[in-house]
N, CA, C and O of each residue as an XYZ file, in Angstrom:
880
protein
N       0.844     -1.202      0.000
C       0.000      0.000      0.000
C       0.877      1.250      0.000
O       1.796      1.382      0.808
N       0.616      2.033     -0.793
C       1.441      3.417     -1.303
C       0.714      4.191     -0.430
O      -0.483      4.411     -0.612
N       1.621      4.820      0.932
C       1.246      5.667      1.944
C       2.077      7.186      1.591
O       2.093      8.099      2.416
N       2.592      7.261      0.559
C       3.246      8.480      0.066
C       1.950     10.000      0.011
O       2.110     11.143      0.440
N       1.031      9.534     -0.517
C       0.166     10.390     -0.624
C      -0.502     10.816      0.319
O      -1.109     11.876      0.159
N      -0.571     10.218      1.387
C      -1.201     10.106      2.918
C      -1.118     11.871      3.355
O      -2.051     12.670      3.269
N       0.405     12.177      3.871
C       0.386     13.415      4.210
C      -0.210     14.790      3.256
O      -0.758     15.731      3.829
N      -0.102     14.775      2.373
C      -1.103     15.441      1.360
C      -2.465     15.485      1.462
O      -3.245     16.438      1.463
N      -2.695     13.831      1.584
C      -4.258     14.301      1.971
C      -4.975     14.358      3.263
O      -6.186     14.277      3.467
N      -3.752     14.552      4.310
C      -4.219     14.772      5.543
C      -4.113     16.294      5.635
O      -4.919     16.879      6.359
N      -3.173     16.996      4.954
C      -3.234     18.538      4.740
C      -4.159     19.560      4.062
O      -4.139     20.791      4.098
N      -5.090     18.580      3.346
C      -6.401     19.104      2.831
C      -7.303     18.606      3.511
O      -8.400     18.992      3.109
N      -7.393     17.561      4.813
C      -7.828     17.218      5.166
C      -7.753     17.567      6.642
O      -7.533     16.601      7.373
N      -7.952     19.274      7.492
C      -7.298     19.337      8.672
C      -7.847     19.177      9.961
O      -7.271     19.396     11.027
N      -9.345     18.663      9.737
C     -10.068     18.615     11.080
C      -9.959     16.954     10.854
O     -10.065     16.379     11.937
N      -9.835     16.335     10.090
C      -9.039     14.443     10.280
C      -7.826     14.628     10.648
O      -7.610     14.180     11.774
N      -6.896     15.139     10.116
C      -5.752     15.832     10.738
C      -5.527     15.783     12.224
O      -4.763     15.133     12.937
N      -6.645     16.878     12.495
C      -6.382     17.524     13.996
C      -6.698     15.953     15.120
O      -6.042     15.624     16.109
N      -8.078     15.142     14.432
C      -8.281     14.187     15.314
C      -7.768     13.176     15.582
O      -7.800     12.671     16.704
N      -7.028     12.555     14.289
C      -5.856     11.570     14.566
C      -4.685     12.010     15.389
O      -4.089     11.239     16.141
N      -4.276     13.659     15.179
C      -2.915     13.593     16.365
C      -3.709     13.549     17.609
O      -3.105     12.964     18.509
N      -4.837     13.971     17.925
C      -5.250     13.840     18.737
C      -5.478     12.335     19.150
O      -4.983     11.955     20.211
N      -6.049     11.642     18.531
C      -5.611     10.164     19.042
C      -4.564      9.776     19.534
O      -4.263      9.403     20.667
N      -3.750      9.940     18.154
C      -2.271      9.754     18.949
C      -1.784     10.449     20.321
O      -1.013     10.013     21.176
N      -2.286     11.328     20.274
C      -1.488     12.097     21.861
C      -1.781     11.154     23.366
O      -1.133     10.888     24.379
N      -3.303     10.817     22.766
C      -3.948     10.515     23.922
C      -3.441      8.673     23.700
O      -3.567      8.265     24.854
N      -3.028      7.614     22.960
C      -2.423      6.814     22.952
C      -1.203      6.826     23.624
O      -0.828      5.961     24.416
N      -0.257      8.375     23.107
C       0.923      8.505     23.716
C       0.758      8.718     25.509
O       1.361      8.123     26.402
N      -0.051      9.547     25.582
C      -0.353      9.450     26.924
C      -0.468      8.303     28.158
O       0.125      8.440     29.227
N      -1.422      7.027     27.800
C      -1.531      6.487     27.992
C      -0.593      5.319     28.367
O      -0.691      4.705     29.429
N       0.538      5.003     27.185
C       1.887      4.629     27.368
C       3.015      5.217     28.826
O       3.562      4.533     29.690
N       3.031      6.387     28.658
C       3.573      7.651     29.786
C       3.062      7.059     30.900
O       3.837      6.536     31.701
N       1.599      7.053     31.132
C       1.223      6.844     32.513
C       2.262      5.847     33.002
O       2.971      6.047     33.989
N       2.297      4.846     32.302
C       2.904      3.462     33.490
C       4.417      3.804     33.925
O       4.999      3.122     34.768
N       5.086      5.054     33.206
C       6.382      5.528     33.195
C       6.207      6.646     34.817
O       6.738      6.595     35.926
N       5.354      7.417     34.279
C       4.919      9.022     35.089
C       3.225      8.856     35.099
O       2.636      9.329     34.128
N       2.463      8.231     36.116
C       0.829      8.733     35.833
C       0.798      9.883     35.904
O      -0.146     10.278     35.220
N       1.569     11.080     36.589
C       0.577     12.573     36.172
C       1.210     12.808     35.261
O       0.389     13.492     34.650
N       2.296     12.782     34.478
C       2.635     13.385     33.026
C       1.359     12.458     31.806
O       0.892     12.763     30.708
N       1.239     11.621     32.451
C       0.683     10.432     31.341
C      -0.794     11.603     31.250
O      -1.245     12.333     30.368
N      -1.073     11.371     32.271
C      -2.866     11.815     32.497
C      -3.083     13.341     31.879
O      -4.098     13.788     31.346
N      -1.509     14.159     32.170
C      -1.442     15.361     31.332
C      -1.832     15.024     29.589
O      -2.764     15.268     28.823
N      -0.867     14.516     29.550
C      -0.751     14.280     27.891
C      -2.384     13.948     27.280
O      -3.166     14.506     26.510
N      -2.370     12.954     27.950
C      -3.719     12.028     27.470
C      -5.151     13.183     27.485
O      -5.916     13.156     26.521
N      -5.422     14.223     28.727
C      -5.655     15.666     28.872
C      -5.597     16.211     27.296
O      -6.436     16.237     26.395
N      -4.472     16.553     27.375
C      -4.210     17.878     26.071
C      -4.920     16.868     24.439
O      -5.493     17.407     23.492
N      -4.696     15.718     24.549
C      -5.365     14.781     23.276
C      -7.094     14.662     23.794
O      -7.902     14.700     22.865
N      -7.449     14.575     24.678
C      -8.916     14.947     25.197
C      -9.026     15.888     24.232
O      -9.269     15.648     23.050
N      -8.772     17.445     24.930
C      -9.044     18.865     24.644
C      -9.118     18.997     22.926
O      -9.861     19.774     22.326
N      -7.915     17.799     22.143
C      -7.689     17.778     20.689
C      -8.711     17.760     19.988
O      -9.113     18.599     19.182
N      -9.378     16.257     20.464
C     -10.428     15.387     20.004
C     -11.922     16.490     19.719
O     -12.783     16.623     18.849
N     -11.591     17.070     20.941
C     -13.105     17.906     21.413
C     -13.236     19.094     20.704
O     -14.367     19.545     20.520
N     -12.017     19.811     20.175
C     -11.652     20.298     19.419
C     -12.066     20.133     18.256
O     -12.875     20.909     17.746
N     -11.591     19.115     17.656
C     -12.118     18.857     16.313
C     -13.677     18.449     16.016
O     -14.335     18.584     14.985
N     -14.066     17.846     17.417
C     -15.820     17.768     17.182
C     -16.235     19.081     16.766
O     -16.414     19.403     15.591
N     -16.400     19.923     17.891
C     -16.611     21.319     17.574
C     -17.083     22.296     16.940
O     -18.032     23.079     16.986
N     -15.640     21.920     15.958
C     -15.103     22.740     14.681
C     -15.975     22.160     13.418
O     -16.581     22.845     12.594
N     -15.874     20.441     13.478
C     -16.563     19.456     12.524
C     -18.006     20.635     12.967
O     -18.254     21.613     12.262
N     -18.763     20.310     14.148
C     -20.423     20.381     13.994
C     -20.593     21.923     14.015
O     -21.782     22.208     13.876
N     -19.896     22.872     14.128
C     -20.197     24.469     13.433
C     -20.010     25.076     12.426
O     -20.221     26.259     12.160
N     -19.267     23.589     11.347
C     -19.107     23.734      9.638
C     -20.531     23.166      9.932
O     -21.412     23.997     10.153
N     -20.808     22.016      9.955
C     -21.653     21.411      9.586
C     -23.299     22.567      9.780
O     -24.332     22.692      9.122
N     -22.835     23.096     10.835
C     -24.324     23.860     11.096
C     -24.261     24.963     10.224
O     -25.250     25.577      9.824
N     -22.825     25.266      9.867
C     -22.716     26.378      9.091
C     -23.115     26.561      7.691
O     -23.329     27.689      7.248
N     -23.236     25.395      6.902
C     -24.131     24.835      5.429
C     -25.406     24.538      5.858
O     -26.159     24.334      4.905
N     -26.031     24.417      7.154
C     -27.117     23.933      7.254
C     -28.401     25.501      6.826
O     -28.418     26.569      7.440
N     -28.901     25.289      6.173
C     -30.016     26.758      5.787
C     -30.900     27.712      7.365
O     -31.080     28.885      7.692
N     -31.210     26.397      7.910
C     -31.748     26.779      9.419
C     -30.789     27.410     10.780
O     -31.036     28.036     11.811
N     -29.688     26.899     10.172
C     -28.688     27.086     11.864
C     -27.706     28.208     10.887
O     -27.877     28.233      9.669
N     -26.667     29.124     11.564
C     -25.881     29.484     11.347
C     -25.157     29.839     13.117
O     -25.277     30.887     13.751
N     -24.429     28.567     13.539
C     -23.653     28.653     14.471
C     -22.621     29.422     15.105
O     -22.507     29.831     16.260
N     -21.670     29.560     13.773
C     -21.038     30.197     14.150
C     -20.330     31.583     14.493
O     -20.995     32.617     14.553
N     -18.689     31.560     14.759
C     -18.512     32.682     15.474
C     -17.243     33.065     15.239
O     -16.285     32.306     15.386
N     -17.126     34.673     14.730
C     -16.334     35.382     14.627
C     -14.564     35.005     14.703
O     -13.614     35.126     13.929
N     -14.763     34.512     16.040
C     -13.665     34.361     17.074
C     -12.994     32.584     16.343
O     -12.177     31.829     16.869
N     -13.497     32.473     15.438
C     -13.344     30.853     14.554
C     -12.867     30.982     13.786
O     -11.988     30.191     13.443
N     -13.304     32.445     12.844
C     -12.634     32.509     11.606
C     -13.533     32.438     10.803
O     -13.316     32.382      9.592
N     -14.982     32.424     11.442
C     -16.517     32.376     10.667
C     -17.030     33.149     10.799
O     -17.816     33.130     11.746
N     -16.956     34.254     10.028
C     -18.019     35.155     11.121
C     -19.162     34.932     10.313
O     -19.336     34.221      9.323
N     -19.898     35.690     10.945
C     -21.382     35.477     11.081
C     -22.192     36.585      9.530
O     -22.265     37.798      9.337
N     -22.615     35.467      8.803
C     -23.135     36.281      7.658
C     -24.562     36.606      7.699
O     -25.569     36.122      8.216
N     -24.182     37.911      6.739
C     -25.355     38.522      6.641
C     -26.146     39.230      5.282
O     -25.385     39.345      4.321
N     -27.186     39.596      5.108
C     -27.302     39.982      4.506
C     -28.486     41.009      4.546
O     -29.407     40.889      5.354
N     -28.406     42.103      3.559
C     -28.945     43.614      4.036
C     -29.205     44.152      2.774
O     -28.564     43.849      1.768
N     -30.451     45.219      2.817
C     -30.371     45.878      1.582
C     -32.124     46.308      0.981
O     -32.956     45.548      1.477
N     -32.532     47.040      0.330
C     -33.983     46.998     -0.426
C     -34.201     45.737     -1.379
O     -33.465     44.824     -1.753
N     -35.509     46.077     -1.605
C     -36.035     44.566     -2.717
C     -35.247     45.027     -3.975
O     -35.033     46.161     -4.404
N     -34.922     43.938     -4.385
C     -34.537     43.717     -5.658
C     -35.369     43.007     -6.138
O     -36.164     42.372     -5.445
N     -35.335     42.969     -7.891
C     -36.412     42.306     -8.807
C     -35.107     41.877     -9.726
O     -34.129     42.620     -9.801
N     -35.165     40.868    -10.278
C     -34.075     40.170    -11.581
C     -35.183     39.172    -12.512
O     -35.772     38.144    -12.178
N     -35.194     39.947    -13.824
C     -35.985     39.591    -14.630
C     -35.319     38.448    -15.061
O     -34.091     38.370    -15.081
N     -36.392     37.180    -15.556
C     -35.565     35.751    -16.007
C     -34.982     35.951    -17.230
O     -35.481     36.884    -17.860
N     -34.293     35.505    -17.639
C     -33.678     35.215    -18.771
C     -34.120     34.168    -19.949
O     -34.825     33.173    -19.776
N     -33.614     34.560    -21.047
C     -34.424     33.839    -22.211
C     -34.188     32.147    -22.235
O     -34.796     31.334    -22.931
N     -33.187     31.909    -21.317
C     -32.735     30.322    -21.598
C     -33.969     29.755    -20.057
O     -33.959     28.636    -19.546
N     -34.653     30.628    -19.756
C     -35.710     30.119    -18.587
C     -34.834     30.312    -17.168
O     -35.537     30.217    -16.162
N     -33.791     30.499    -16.993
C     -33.488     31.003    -15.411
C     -32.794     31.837    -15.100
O     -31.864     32.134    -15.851
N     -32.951     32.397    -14.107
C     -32.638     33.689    -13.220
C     -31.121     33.789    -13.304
O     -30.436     32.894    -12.808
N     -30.551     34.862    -13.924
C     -29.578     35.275    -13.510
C     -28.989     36.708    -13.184
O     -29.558     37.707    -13.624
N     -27.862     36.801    -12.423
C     -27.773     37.986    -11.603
C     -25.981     38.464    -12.059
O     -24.958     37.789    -12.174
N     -26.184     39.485    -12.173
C     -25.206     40.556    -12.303
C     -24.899     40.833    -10.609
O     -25.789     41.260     -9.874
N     -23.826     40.596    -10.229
C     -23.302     40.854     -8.727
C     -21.918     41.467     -8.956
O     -21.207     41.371     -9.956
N     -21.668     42.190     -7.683
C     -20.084     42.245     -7.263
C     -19.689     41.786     -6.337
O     -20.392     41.469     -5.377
N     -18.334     41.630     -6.423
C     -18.165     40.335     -5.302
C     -16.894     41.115     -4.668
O     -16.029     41.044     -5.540
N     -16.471     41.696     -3.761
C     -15.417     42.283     -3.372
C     -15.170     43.443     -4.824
O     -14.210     43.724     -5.542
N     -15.985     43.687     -4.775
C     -16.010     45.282     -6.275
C     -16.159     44.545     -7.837
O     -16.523     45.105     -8.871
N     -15.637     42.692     -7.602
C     -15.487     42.770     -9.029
C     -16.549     42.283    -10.010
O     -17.059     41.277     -9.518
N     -16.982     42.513    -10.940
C     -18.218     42.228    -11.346
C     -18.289     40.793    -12.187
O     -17.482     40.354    -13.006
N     -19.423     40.266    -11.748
C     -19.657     38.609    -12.032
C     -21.005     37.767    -12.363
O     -21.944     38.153    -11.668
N     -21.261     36.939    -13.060
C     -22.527     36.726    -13.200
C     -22.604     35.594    -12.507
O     -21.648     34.832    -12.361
N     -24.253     35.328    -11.824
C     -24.452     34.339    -10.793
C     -25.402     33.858    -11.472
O     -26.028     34.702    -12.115
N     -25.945     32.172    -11.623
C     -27.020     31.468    -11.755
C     -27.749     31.496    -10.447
O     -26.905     31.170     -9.612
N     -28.633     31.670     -9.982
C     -29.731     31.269     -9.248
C     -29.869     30.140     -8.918
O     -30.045     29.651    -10.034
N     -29.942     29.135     -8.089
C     -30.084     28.099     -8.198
C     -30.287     27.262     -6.723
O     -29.378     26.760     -6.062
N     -32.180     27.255     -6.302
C     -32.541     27.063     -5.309
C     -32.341     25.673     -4.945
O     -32.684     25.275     -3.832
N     -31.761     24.838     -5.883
C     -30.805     23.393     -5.323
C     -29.972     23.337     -5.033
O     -29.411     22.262     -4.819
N     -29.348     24.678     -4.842
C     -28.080     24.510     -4.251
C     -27.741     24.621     -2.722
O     -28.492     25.364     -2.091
N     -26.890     24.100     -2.131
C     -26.733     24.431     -0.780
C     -26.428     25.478     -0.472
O     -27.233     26.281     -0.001
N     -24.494     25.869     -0.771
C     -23.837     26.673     -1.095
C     -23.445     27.420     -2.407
O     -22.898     26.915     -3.388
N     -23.839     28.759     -2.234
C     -23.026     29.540     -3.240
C     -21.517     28.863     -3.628
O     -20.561     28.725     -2.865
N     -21.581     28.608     -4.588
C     -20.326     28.173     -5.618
C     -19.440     29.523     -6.550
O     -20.080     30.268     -7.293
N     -18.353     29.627     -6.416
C     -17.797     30.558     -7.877
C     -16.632     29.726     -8.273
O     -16.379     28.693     -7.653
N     -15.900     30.132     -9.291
C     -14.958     29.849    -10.136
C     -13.849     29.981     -9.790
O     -13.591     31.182     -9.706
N     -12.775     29.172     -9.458
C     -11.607     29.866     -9.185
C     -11.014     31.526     -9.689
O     -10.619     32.487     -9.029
N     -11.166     31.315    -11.014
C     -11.042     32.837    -11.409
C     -11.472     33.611    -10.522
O     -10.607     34.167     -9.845
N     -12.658     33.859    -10.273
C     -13.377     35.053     -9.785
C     -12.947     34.580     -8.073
O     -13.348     35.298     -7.157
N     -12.223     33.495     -7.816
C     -11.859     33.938     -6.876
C     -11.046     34.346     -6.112
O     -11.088     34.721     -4.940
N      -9.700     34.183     -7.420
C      -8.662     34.820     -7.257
C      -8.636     36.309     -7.214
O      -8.106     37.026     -6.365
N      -9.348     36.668     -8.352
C      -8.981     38.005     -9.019
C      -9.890     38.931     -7.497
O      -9.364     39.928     -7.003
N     -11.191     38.396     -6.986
C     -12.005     39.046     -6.192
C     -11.265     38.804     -4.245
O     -11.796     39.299     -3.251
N     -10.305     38.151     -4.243
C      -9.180     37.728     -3.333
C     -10.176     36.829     -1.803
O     -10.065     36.681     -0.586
N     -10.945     36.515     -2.744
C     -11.636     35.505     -1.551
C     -10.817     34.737     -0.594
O      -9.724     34.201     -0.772
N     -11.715     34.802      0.674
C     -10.539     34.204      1.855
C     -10.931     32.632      1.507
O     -11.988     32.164      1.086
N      -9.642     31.980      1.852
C     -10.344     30.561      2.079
C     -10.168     30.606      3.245
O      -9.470     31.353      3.930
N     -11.189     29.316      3.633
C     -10.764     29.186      5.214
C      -9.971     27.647      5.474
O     -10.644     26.627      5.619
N      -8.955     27.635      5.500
C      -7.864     26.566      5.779
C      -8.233     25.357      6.200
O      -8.195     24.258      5.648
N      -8.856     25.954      8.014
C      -9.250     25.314      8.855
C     -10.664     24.442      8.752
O     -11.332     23.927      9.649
N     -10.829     24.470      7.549
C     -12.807     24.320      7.790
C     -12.128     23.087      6.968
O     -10.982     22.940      6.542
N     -13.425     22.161      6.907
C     -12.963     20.406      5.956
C     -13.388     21.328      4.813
O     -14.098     22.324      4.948
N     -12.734     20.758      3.382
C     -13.048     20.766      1.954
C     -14.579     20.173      1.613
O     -14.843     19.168      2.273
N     -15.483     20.553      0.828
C     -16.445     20.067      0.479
C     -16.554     19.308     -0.530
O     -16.240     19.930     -1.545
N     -16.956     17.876     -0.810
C     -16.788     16.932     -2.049
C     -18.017     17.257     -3.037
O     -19.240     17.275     -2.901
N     -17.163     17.495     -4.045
C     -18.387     17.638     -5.224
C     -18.117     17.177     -6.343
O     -16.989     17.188     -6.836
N     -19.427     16.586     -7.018
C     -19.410     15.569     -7.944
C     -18.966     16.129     -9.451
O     -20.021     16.038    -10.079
N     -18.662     16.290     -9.726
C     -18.388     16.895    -11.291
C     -18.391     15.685    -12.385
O     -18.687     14.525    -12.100
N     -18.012     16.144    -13.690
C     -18.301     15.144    -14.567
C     -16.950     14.182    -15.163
O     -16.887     13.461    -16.159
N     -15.909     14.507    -14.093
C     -14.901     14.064    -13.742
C     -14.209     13.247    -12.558
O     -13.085     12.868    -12.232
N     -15.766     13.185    -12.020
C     -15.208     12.190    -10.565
C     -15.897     13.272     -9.655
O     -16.630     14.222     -9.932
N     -15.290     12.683     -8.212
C     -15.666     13.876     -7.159
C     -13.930     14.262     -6.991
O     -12.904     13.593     -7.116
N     -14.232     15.756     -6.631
C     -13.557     16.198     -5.951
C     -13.492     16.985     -4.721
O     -14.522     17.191     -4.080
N     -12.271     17.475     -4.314
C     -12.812     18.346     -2.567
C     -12.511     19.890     -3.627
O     -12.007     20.075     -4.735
N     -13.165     20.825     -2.513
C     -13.470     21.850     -2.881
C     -13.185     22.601     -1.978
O     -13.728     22.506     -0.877
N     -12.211     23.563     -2.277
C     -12.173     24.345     -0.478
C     -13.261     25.497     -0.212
O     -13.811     25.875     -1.246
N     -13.641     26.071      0.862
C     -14.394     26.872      1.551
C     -13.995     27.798      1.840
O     -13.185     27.884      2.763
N     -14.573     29.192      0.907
C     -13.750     30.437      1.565
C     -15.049     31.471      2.316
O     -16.165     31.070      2.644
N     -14.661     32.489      2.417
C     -15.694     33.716      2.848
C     -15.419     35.089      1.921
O     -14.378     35.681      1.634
N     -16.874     35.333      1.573
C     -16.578     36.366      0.048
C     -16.884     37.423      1.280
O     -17.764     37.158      2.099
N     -16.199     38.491      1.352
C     -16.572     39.896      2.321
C     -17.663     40.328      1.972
O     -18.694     40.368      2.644
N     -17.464     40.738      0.707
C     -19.075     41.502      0.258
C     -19.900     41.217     -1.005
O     -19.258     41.709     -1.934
N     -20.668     40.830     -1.326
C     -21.395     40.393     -2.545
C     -22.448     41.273     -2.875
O     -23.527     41.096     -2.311
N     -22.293     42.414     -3.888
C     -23.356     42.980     -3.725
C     -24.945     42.857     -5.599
O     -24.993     42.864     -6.829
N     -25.572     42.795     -4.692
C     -26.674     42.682     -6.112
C     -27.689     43.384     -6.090
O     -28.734     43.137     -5.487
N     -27.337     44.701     -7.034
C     -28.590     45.082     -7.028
C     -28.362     46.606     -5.762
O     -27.632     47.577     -5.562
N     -29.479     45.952     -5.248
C     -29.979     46.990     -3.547
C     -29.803     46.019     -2.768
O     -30.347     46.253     -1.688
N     -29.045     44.534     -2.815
C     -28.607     43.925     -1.621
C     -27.114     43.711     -1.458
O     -26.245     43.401     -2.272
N     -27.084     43.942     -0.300
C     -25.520     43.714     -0.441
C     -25.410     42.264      1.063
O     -26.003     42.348      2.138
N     -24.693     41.358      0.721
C     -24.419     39.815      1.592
C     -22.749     40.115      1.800
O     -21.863     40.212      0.952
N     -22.696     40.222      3.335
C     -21.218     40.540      4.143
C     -21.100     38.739      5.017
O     -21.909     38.009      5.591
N     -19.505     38.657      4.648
C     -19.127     37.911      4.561
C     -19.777     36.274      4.725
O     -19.997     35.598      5.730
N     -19.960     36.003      3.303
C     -20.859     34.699      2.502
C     -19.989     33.568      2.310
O     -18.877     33.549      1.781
N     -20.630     32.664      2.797
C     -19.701     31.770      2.475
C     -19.659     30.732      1.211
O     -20.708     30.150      0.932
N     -18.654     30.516      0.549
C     -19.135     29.844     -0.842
C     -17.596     28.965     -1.001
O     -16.464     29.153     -0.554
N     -18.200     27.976     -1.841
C     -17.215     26.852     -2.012
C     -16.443     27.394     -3.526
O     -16.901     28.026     -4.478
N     -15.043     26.817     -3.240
C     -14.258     27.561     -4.788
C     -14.353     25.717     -5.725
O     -13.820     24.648     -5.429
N     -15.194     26.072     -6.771
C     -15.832     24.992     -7.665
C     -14.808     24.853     -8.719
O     -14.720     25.732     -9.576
N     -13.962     23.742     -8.733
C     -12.944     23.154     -9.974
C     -13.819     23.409    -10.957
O     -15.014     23.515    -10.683
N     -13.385     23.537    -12.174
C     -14.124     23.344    -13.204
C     -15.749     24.047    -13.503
O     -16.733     23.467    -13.963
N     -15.662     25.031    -13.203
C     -16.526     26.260    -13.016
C     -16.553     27.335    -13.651
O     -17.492     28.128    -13.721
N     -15.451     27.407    -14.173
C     -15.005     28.637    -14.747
C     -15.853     29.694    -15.575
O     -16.680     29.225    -16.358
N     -15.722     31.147    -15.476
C     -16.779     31.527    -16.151
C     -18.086     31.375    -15.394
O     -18.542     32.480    -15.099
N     -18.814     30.383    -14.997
C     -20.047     30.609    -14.191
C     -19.839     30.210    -12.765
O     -19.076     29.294    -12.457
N     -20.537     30.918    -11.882
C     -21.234     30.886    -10.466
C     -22.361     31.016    -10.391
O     -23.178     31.601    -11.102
N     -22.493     30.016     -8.803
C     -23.858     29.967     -8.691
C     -23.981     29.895     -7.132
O     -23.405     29.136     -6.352
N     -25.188     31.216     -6.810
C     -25.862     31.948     -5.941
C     -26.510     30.392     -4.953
O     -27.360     29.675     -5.481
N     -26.130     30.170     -3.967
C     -27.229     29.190     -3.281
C     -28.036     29.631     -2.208
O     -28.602     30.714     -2.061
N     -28.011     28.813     -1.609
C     -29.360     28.699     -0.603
C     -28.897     29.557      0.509
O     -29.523     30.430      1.110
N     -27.605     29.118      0.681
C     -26.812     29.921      1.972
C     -27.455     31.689      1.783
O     -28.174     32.042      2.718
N     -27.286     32.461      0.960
C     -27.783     33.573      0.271
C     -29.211     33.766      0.404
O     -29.630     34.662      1.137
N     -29.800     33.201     -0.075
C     -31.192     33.342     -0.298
C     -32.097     33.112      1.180
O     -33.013     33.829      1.582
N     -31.539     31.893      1.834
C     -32.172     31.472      3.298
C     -32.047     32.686      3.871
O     -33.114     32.921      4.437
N     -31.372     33.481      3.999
C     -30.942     34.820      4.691
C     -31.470     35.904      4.543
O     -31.586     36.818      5.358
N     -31.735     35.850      3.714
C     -33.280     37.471      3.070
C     -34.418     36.978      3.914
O     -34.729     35.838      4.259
N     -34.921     38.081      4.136
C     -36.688     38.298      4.723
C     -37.170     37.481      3.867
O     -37.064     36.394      4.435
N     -37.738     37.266      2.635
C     -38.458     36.459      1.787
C     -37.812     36.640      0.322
O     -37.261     37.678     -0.045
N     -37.968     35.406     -0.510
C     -37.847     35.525     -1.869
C     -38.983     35.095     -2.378
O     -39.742     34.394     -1.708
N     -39.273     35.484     -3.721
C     -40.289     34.649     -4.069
C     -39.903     34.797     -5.907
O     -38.731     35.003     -6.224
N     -40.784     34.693     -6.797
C     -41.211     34.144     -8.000
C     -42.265     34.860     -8.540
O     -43.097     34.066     -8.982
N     -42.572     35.937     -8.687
C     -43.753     36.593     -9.729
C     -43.687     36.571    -10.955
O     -42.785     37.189    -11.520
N     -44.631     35.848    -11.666
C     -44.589     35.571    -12.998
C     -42.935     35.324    -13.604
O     -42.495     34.179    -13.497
N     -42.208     36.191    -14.112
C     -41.172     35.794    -14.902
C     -40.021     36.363    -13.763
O     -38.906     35.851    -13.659
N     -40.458     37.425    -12.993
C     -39.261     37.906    -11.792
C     -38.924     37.513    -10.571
O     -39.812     37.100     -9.827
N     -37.829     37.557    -10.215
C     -37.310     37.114     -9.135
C     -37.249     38.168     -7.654
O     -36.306     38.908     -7.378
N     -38.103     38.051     -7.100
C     -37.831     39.070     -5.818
C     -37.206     39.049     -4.667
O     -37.726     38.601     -3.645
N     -35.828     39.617     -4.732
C     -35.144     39.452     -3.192
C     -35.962     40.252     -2.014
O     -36.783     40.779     -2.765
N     -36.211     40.572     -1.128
C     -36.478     40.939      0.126
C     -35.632     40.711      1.307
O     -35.997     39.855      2.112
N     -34.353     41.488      1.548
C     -33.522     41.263      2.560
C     -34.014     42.241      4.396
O     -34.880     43.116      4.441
N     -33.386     41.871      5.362
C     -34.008     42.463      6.839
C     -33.977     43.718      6.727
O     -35.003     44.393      6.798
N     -32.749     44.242      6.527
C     -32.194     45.935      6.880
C     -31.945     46.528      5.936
O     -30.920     46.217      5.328
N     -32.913     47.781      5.367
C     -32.266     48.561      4.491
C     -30.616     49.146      4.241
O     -29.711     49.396      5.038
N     -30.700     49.214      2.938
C     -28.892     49.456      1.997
C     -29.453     50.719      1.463
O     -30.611     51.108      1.311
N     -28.413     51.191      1.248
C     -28.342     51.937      0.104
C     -27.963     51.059     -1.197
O     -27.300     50.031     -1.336
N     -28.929     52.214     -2.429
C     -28.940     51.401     -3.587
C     -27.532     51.019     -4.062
O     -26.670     51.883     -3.900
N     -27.087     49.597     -4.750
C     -26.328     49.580     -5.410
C     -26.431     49.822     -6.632
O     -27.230     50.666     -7.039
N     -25.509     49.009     -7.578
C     -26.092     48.991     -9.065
C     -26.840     47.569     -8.677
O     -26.694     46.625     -7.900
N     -28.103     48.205    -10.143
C     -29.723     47.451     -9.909
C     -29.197     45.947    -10.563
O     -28.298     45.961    -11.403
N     -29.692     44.912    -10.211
C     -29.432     43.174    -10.712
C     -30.278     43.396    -12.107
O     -31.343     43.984    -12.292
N     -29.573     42.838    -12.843
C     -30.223     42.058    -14.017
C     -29.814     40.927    -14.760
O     -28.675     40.478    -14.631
N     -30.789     40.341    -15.660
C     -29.469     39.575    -16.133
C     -29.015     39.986    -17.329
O     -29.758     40.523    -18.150
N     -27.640     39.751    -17.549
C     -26.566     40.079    -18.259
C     -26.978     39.558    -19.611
O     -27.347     38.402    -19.819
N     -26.875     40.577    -20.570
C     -27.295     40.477    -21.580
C     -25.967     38.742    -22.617
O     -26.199     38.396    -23.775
């Protein structure tokens, strides 16, 4: 068995990472005791604190994709998103779905709509050039493409603005093989006062008035 690749994918992999040394500590610990029991019981301690650690971290990503919960906290490296602004309207487009003219950290980008989605998705491009954070610490998200699955890392866009809404720091997965299109999810949309569907338009309704941006449409 070829274990060469192992550390690689434990480095994209850092909350499995964090829990295996944490195993290990608390294995190492355990050994110690019969040498030193209070150094042992220390050690075995600090691989506790590891373990618990990585639960944590695992179930405030996890709540953090969830549409109903948004757990977390600032002090993580998550902060807490939001979103703000007047109604917007985005007329459908001729191929039958909604799309949106946004800025994303100033730079301008087109978004699909797309109420199956969990998470907002963009393109590597747009997420270089728009300097999206990733977040290191959070697990990669697996997504299926027409190439296999792959992991996907998780960043936080500062500001996304569409229209008369503007969404402070959003979280969205950077999508291999994307290029050229993004797509707006649920994370976004769960977060407005109401959306809805009138005849051919799309109506955002976010909590707290914005000042206007530039108005959403879709891109010719």
């Amino acid at each position: 068995m070829d274990l060469a690749p192992l550390p690689q994918y434990l480095m994209s992999q850092p909350l499995l990472a964090l829990a295996l040394a944490a195993m290990l500590v608390i294995l190492l610990g355990g050994a110690l005791r019969h040498l030193s029991p209070r150094f042992g019981n220390f050690v075995r301690a600090l691989g506790n604190i590891g373990l618990l650690a990585a639960l944590v971290l695992t179930v405030l990503q996890v709540a953090r994709v969830n549409q109903g919960l948004d757990l977390s906290l600032p002090g993580l490296g998550m902060p807490v998103q939001e979103v703000s602004g007047t109604e917007t309207r985005v007329p459908m487009d001729e191929d039958g779905h909604f799309w949106i003219r946004a800025r994303v950290n100033g730079v301008p980008h087109r978004f699909l709509v797309d109420t199956g989605a969990t998470l907002t998705a963009i393109d590597p491009g747009l997420a270089a050039e728009a300097g999206a954070v990733v977040q290191s610490m959070r697990q990669p998200v697996l997504l299926r493409t027409a190439n296999g699955t792959v992991p996907a890392q998780l960043a936080t866009l500062h500001e996304v603005r569409i229209g008369n809404v503007l969404a402070r720091d959003l979280d969205a997965v950077i999508a291999p093989g994307m290029e050229g299109t993004s797509v707006l999810g649920m994370n976004f949309l769960s977060r407005l006062a109401s959306w809805r569907v009138e005849g051919q338009t799309l109506i955002l309704v976010p909590h707290h008035p914005q000042e206007a941006g530039d108005r959403a449409s879709n891109p010719a």
